[in-house]
C-alpha positions as a Python dict, from the first residue, in 0.01 Angstrom:
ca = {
    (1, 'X'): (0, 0, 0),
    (2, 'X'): (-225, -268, 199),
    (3, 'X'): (-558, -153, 9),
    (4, 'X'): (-605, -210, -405),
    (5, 'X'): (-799, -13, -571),
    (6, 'X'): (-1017, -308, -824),
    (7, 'X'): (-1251, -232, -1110),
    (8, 'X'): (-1540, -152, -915),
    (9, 'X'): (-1414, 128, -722),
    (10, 'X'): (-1318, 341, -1023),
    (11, 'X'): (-1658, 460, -1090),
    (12, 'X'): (-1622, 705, -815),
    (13, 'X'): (-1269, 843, -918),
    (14, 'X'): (-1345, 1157, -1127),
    (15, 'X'): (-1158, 1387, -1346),
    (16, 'X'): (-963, 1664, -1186),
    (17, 'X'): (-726, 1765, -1432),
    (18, 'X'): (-369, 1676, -1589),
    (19, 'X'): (-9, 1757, -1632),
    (20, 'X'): (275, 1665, -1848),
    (21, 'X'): (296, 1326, -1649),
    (22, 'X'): (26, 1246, -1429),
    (23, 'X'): (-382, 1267, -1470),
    (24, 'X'): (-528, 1351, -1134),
    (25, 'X'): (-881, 1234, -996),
    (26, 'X'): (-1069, 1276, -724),
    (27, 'X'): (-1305, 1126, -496),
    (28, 'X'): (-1701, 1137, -457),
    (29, 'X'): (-1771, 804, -298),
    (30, 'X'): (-1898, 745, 58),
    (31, 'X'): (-1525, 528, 169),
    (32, 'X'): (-1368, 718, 467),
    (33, 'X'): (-1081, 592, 408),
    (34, 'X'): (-1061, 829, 15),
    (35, 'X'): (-1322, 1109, 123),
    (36, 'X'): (-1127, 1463, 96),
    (37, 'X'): (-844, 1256, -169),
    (38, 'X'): (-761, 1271, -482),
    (39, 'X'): (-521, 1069, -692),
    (40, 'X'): (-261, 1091, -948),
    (41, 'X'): (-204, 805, -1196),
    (42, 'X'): (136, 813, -1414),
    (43, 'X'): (58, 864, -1755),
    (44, 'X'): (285, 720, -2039),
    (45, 'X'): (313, 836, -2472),
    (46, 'X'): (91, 672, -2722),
    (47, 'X'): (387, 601, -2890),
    (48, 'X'): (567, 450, -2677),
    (49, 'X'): (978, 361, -2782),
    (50, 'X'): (978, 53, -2559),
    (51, 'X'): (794, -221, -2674),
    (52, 'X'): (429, -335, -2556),
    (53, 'X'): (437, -432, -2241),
    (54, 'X'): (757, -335, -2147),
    (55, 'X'): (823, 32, -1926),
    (56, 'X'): (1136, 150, -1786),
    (57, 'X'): (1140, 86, -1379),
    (58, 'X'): (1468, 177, -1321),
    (59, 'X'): (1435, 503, -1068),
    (60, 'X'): (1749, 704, -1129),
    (61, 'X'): (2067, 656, -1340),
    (62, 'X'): (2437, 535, -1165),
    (63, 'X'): (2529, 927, -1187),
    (64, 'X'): (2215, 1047, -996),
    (65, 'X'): (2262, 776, -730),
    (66, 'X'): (2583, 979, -698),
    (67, 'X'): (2394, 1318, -649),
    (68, 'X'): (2120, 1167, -405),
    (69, 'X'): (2375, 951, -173),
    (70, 'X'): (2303, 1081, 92),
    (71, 'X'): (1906, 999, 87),
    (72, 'X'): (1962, 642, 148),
    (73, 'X'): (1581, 538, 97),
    (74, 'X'): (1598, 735, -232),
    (75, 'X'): (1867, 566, -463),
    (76, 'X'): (1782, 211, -334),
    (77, 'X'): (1378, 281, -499),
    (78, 'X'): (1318, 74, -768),
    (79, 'X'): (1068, 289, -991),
    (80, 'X'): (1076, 673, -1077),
    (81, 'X'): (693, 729, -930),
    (82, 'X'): (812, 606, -604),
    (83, 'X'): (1177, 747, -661),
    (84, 'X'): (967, 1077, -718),
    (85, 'X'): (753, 1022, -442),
    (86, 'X'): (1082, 981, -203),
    (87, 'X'): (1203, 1282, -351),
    (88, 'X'): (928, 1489, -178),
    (89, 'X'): (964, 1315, 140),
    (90, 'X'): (1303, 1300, 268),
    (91, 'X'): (1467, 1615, 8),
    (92, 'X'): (1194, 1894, -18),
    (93, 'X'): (1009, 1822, 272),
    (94, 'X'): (1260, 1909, 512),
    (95, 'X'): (1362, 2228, 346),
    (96, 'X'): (1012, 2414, 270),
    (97, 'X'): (904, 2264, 631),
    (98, 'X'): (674, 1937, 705),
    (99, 'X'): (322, 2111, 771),
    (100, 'X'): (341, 2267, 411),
    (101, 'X'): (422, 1960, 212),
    (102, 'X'): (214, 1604, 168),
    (103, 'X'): (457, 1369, 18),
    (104, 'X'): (176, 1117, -29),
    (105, 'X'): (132, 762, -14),
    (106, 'X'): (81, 513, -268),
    (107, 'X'): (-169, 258, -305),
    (108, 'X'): (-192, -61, -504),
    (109, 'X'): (-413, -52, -805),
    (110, 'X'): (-523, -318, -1072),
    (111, 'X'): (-511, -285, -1451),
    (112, 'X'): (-889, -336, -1473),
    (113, 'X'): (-940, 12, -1242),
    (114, 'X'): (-714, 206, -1471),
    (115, 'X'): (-903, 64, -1750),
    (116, 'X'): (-1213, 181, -1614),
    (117, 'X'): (-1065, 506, -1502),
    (118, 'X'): (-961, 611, -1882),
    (119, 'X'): (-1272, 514, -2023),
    (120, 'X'): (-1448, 727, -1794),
    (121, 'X'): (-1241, 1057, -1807),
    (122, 'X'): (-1091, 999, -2147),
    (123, 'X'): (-1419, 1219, -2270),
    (124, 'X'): (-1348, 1485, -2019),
    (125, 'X'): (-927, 1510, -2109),
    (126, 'X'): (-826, 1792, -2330),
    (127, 'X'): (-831, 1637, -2691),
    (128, 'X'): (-458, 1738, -2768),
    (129, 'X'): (-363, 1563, -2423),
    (130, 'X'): (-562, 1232, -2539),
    (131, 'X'): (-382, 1219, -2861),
    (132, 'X'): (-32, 1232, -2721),
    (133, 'X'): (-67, 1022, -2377),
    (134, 'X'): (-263, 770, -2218),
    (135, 'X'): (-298, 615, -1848),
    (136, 'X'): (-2, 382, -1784),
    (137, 'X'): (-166, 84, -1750),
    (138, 'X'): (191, -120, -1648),
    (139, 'X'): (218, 64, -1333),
    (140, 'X'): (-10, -111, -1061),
    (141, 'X'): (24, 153, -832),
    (142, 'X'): (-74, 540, -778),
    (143, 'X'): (-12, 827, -567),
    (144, 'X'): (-321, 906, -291),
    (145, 'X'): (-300, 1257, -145),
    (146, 'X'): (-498, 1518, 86),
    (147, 'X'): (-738, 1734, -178),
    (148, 'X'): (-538, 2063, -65),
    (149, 'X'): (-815, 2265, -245),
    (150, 'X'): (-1108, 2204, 33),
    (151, 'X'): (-1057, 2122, 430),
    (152, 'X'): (-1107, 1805, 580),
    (153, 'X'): (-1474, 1759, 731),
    (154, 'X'): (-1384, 1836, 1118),
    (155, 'X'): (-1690, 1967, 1243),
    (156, 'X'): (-1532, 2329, 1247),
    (157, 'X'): (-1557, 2663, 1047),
    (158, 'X'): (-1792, 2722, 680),
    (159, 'X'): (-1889, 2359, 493),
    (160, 'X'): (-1794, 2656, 173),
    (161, 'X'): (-1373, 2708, 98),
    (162, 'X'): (-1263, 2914, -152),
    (163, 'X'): (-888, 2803, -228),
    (164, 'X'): (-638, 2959, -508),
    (165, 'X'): (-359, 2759, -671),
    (166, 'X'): (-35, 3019, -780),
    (167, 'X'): (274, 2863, -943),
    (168, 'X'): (513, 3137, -846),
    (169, 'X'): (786, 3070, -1076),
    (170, 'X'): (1159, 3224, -995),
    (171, 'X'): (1087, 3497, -730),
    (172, 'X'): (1476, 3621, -748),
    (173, 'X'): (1691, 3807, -1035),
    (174, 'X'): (2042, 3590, -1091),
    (175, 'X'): (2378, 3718, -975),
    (176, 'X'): (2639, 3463, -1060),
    (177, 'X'): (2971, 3547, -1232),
    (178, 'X'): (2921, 3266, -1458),
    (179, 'X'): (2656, 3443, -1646),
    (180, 'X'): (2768, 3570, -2001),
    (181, 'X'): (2760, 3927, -2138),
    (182, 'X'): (2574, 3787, -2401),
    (183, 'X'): (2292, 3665, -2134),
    (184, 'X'): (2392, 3965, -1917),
    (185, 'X'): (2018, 4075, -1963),
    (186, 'X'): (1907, 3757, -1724),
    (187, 'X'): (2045, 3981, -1449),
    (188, 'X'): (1766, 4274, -1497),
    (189, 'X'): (1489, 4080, -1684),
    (190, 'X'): (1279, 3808, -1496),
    (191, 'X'): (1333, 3468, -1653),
    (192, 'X'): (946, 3468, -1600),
    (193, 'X'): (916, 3812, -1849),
    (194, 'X'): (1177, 3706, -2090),
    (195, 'X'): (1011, 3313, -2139),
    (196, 'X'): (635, 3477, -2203),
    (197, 'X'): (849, 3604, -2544),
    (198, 'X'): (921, 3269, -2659),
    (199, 'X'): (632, 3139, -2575),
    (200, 'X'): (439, 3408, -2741),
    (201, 'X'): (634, 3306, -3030),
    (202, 'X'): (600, 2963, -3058),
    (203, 'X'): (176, 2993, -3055),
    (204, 'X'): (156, 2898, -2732),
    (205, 'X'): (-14, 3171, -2524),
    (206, 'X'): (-147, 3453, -2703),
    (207, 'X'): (-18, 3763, -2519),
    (208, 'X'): (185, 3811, -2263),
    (209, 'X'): (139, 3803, -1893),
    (210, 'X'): (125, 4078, -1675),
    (211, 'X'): (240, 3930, -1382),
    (212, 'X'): (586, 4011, -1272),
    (213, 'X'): (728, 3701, -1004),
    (214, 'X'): (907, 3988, -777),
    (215, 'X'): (590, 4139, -700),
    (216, 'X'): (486, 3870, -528),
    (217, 'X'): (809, 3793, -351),
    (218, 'X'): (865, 4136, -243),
    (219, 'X'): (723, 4147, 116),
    (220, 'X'): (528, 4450, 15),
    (221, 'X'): (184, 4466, 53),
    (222, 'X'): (94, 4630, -226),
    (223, 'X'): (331, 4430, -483),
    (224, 'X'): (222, 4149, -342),
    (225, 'X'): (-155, 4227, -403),
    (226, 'X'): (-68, 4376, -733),
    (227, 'X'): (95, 3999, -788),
    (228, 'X'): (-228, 3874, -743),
    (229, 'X'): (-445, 4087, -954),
    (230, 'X'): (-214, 4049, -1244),
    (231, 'X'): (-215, 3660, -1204),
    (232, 'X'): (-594, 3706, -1231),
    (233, 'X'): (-589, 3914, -1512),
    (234, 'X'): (-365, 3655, -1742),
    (235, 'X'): (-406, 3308, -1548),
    (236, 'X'): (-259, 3099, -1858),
    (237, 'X'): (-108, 2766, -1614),
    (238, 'X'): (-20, 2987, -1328),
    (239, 'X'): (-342, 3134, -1157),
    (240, 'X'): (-664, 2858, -1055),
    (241, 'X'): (-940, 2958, -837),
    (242, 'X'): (-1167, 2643, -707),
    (243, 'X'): (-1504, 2658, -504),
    (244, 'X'): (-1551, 2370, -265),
    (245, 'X'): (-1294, 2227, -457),
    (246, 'X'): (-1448, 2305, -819),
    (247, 'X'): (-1239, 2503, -1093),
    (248, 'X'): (-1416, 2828, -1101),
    (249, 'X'): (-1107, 3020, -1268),
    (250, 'X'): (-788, 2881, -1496),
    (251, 'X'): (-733, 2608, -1695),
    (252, 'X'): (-761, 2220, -1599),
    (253, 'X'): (-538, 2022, -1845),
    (254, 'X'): (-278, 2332, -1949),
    (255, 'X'): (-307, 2696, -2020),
    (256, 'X'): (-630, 2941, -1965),
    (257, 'X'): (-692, 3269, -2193),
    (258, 'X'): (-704, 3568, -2047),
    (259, 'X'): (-1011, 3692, -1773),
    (260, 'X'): (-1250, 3861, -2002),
    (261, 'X'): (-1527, 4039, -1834),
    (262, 'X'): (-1745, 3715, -1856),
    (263, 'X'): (-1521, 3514, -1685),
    (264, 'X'): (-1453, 3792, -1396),
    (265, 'X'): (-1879, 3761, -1354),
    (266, 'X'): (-1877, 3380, -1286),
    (267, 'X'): (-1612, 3411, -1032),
    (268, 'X'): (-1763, 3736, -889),
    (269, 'X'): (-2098, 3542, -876),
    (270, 'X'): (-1991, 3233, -739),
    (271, 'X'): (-1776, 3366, -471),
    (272, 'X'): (-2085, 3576, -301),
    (273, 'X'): (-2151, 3208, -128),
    (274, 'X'): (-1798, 3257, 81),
    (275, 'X'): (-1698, 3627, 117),
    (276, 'X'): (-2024, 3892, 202),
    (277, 'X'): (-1918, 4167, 9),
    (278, 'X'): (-2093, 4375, -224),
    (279, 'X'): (-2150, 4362, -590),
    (280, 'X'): (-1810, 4372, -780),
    (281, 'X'): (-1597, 4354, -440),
    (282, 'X'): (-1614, 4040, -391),
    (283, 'X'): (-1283, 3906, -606),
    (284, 'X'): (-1152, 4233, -483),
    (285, 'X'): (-1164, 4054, -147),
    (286, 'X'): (-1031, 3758, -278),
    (287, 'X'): (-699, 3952, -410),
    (288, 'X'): (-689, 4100, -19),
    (289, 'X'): (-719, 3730, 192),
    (290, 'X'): (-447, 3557, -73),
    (291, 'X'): (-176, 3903, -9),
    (292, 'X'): (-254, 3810, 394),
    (293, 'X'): (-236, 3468, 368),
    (294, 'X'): (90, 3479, 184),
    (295, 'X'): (245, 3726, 406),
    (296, 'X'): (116, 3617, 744),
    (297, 'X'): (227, 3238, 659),
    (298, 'X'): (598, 3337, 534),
    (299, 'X'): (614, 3068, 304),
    (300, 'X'): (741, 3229, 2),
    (301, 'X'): (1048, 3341, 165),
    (302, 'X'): (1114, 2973, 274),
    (303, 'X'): (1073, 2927, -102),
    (304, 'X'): (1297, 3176, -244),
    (305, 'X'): (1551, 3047, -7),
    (306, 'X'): (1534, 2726, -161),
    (307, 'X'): (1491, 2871, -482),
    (308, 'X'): (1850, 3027, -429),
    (309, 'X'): (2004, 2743, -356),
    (310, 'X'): (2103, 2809, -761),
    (311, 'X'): (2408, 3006, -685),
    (312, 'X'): (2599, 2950, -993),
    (313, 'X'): (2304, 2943, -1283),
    (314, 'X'): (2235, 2737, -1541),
    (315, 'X'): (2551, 2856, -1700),
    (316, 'X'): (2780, 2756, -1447),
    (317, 'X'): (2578, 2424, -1360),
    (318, 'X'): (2597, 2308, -1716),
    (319, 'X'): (3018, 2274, -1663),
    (320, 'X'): (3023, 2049, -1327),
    (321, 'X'): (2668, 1878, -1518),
    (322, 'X'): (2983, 1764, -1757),
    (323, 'X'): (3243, 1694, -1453),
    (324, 'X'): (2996, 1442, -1286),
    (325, 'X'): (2938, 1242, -1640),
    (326, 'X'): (3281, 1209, -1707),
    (327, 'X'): (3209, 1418, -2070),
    (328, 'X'): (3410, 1656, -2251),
    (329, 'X'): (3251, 2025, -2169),
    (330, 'X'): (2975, 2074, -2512),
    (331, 'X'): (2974, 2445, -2386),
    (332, 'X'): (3355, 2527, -2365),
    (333, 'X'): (3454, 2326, -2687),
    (334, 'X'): (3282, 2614, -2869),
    (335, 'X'): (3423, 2880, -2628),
    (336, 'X'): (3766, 3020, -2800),
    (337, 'X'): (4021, 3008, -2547),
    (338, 'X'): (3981, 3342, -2358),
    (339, 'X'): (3618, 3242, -2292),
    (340, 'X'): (3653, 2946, -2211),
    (341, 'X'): (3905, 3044, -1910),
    (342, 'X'): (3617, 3175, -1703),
    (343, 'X'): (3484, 2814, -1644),
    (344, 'X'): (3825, 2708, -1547),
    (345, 'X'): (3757, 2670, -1185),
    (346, 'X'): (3469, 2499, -1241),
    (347, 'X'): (3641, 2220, -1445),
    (348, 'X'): (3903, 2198, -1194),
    (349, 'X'): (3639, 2168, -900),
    (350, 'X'): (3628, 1826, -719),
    (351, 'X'): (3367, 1559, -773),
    (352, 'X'): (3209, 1622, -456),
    (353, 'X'): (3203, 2010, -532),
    (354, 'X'): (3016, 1914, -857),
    (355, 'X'): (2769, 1672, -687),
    (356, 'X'): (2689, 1944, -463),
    (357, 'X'): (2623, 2271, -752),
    (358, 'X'): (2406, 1991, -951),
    (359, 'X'): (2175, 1910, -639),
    (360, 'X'): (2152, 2267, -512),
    (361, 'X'): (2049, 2343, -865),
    (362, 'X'): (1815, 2029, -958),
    (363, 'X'): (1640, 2119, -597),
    (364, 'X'): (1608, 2493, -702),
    (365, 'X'): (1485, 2401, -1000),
    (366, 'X'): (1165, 2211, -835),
    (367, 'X'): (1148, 2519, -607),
    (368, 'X'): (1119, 2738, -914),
    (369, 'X'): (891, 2516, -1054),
    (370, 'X'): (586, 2393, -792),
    (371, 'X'): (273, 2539, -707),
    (372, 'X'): (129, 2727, -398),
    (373, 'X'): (-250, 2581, -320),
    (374, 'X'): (-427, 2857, -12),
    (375, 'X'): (-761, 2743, 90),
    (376, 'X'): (-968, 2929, 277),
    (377, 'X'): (-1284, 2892, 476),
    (378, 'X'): (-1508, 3176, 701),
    (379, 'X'): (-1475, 3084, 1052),
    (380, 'X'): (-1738, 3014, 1225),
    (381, 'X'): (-1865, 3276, 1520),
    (382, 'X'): (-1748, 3224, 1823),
    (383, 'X'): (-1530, 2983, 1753),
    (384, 'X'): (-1210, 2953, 1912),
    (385, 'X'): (-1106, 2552, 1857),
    (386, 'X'): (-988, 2574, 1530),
    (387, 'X'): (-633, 2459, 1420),
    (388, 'X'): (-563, 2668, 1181),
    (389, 'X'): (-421, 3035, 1111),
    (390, 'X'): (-691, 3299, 1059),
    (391, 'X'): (-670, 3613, 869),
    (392, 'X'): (-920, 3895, 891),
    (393, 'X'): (-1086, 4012, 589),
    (394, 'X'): (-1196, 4436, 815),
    (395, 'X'): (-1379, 4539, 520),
    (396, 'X'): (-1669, 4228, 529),
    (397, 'X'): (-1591, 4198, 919),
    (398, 'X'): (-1515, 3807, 856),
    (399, 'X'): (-1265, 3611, 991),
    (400, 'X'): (-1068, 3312, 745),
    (401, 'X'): (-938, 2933, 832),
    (402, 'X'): (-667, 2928, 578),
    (403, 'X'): (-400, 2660, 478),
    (404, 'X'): (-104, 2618, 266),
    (405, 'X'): (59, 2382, 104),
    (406, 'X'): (316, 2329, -157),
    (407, 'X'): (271, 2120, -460),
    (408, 'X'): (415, 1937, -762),
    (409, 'X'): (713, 1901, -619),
    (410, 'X'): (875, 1719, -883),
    (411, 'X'): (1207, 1593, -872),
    (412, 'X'): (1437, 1715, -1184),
    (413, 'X'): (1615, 1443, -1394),
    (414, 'X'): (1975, 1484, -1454),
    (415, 'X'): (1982, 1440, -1794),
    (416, 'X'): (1753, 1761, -1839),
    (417, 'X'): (2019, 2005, -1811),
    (418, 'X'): (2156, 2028, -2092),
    (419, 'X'): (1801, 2121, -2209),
    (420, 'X'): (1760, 2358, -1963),
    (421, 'X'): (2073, 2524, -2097),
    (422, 'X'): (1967, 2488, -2454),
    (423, 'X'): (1603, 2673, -2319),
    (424, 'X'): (1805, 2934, -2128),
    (425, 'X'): (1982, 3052, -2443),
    (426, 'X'): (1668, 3035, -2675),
    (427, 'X'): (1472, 3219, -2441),
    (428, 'X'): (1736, 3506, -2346),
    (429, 'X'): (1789, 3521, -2751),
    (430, 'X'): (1387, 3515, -2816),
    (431, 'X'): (1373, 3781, -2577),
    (432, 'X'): (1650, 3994, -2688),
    (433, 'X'): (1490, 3982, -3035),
    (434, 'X'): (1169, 4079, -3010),
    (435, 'X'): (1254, 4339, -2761),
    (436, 'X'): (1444, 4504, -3057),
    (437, 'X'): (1135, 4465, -3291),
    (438, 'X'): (979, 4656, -2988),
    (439, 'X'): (1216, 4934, -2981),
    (440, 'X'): (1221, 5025, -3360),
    (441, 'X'): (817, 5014, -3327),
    (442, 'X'): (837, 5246, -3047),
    (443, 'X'): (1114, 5461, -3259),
    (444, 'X'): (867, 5472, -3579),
    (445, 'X'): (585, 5607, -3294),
    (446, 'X'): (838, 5916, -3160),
    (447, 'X'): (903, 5982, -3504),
    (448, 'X'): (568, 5986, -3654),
    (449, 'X'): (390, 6178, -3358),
    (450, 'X'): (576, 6508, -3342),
    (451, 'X'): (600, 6534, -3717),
    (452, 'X'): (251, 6444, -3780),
    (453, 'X'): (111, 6768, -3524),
    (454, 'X'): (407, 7037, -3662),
    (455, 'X'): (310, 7008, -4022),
    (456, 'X'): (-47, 6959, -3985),
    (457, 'X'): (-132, 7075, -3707),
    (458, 'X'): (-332, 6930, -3432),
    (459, 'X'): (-633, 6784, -3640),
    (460, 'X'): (-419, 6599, -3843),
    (461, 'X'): (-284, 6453, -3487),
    (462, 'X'): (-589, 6361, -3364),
    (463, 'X'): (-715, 6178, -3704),
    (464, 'X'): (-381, 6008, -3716),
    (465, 'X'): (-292, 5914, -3319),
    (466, 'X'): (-583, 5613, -3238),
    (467, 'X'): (-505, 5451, -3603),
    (468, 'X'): (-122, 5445, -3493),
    (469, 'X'): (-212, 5315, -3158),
    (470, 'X'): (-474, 5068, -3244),
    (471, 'X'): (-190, 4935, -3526),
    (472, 'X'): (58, 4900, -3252),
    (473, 'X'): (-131, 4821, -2936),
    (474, 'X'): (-477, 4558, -2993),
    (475, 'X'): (-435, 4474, -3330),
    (476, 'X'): (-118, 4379, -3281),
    (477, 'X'): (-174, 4185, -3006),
    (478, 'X'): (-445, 4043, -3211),
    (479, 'X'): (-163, 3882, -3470),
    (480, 'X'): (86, 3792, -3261),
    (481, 'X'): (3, 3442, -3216),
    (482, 'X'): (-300, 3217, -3212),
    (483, 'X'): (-467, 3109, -2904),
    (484, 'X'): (-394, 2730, -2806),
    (485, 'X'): (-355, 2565, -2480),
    (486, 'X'): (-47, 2571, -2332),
    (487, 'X'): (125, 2260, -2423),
    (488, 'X'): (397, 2265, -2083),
    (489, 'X'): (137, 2245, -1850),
    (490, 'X'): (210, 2179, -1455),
    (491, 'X'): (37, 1951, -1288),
    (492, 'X'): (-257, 2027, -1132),
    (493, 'X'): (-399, 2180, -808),
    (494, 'X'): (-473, 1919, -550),
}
């Protein structure tokens, strides 16, 4: 952190986007040492519970210095950003391998810069994010990464990249023992399926998503490119598309609303510049080089492997989550005694055997959690010097640079999982719900079809069947919920 960032230098830092805790920027400026960065700067609450001037340094608790013992550099940081920052470096790193993941480095940064910064983006900042959160002006420091959504000026392939972010989410369907009856369903329903119910519920997208996470995991072809297509079709905070590093497609500070046919044209349009297709083929193409990339590069099965580590679910985790804080069990004191001697073994587990099911399952839940960035570039002809993989897009005869990397990599705070457990039963319970709702509407249509066309023939049918569907298919999609941003919101592609 030998360079600082000073007042002067924020003027070429612009807005990129935002997540729950960070705003990122990038920069335009001529400085070799920033070209092809971007930055993120640790946001903190307008109403903040310490008081002014005072934030909370201290980078993990005494019982998460227990989990993370054996990262030496980790529990001896002494703030969360650099903590977090650790995190990447010496736990994830190793286990999605080095050449997909850019820990970062931090650089020194004055008050007067992040100042400056705010003032400048504040006007750019989705309004609902202004209102709740602010740049931390108490931390003198920020993360500097690689822009992973363009490739570094080398003299090689297209000055034009084309680059797609995917958040993935849980690629795998649970199996562990410690799973209810109640929650049974978890076991045939994606959690990815069964939280779009919820969320539909609570306002905050306003339909559901098509996209189905074992699609994309599936090592098929086909699911794979039907994955992507779907994630196009209803982006909300999982699907970006940038041009030469650009948002062209998705949503910069949260959620996006569905691809309407306007939307589809702009990226259709804009994408001429990088793939030589046709009229209308060209995002068609797009949907073909991401299902390559992703297969040739084998990078979501090092995910889902890490993703796995979460052997015993969220309902077994919560029990040793209790062992390691020295609490009586929340969950088994309202368990009757029958139920509550399935979690037996996990109460009588060791310390050590707790540590371990609480890491494997705070590291599986970043894994379930972090983006996917692909960029892509055309090679140039004749070129045989570059560095990186190439996939072959037969039907415009063009050959692709592509890279991938993982991203927001965030490292999971102990005292979260007993929230993730209280999540995990609202969702299963949202779901269960409305899926009801959906069967008695789907009862009321088998009933009201065949009796409709015997007694009146089918005339009557026909003047009866689109005002039944159009009840129970658009307009009810219509009322289901009204269309704000997505308040959980990742962070952002860099």
């Amino acid at each position: 952190m030998e360079l600082t960032l000073t007042e002067q230098d924020a003027a070429h830092w612009v807005y990129r986007g935002e997540g729950a805790a960070n705003i990122v920027v990038s920069y335009t400026g001529s400085s070799p040492s920033f070209i092809g960065k971007v930055m993120r700067i640790r946001k903190s609450p307008r109403k903040a519970s310490t008081l002014p001037g005072v934030r909370n340094t201290i980078a993990l608790s005494s019982h998460e210095r227990l989990i993370w013992q054996e990262v030496h550099k980790l529990i001896s940081s002494s703030d969360k950003e650099i903590a977090g920052q650790l995190y990447v470096d010496h736990v994830m790193k190793p286990l999605l391998g080095s050449k997909y993941v850019d820990a970062g480095t931090h650089i020194l940064v004055t008050k007067e810069f992040l100042k400056t910064v705010e003032k400048n983006v504040d006007s750019q900042r989705p309004a609902w994010r202004v209102d709740v959160s602010q740049v931390d002006k108490q931390c003198d420091f920020a993360l500097l990464m690689s822009d992973h959504s363009i490739f570094p000026h080398d003299g090689q392939g297209s000055s034009h990249s084309i680059s797609v972010e995917i958040k993935p989410k849980c690629g795998f369907l649970p199996l562990s023992t410690f799973i209810s009856e109640g929650t049974a369903i978890k076991k045939k329903i994606t959690r990815f399926e069964m939280h779009q119910a919820l969320k539909l519920q609570r306002g905050e997208i306003s339909q559901r998503s098509v996209y189905n996470p074992l699609d994309l995991f599936s090592e098929s072809k086909e699911r794979v490119h039907k994955a992507i297509k779907n994630l196009f079709t209803t982006p909300q905070n999982n699907f970006r598309v940038f041009l030469n590093g650009s948002l062209t497609l998705g949503g910069l500070g949260g959620g996006a609303e569905s691809t309407d046919a306007c939307m589809a044209k702009v990226l259709e349009d804009e994408l001429h510049s990088v793939i030589q297709a046709g009229d209308g083929q060209c995002t068609e193409n797009l949907f073909t080089l991401v299902t390559e990339a992703v297969q040739k590069s084998g990078v979501l099965n090092q995910l889902l492997e890490v993703q796995k580590l979460d052997r015993f679910d969220v309902e077994g985790a919560i029990h040793a989550y209790y062992n390691i804080i020295f609490q009586q069990c929340k969950v088994c004191k309202e368990l009757n005694k029958e139920q509550a001697k399935a979690y037996t073994s996990l109460h009588s587990a060791s310390l050590e055997e707790s540590l371990r099911i609480i890491k494997d399952y705070l590291i599986a839940a970043t894994a379930k959690d972090c983006s996917l960035m692909i960029c892509f570039r055309p090679r140039k002809e004749n070129d045989s010097g570059s560095s990186y993989n190439t996939v072959y897009l037969e039907s415009t005869k063009q050959a692709f640079d592509y890279k991938v990397h993982f991203i927001d990599l965030d490292l999971k705070r102990l005292n979260k999982v007993e929230e993730y457990y209280e999540l995990d039963k609202k969702i299963v319970s949202c779901y269960k719900q409305m899926n009801k709702i959906d069967d008695g509407r789907n009862e009321d249509a088998k009933l009201q079809g065949p009796e409709v066309t015997n007694q009146q023939g089918s005339e009557a049918a026909n003047l009866q069947g689109p005002k039944v569907a159009n009840l129970q298919g658009s307009e009810v999609t219509n009322l289901q919920g009204p269309k704000v941003p997505n308040l959980q919101g990742p962070e952002v592609a860099y």
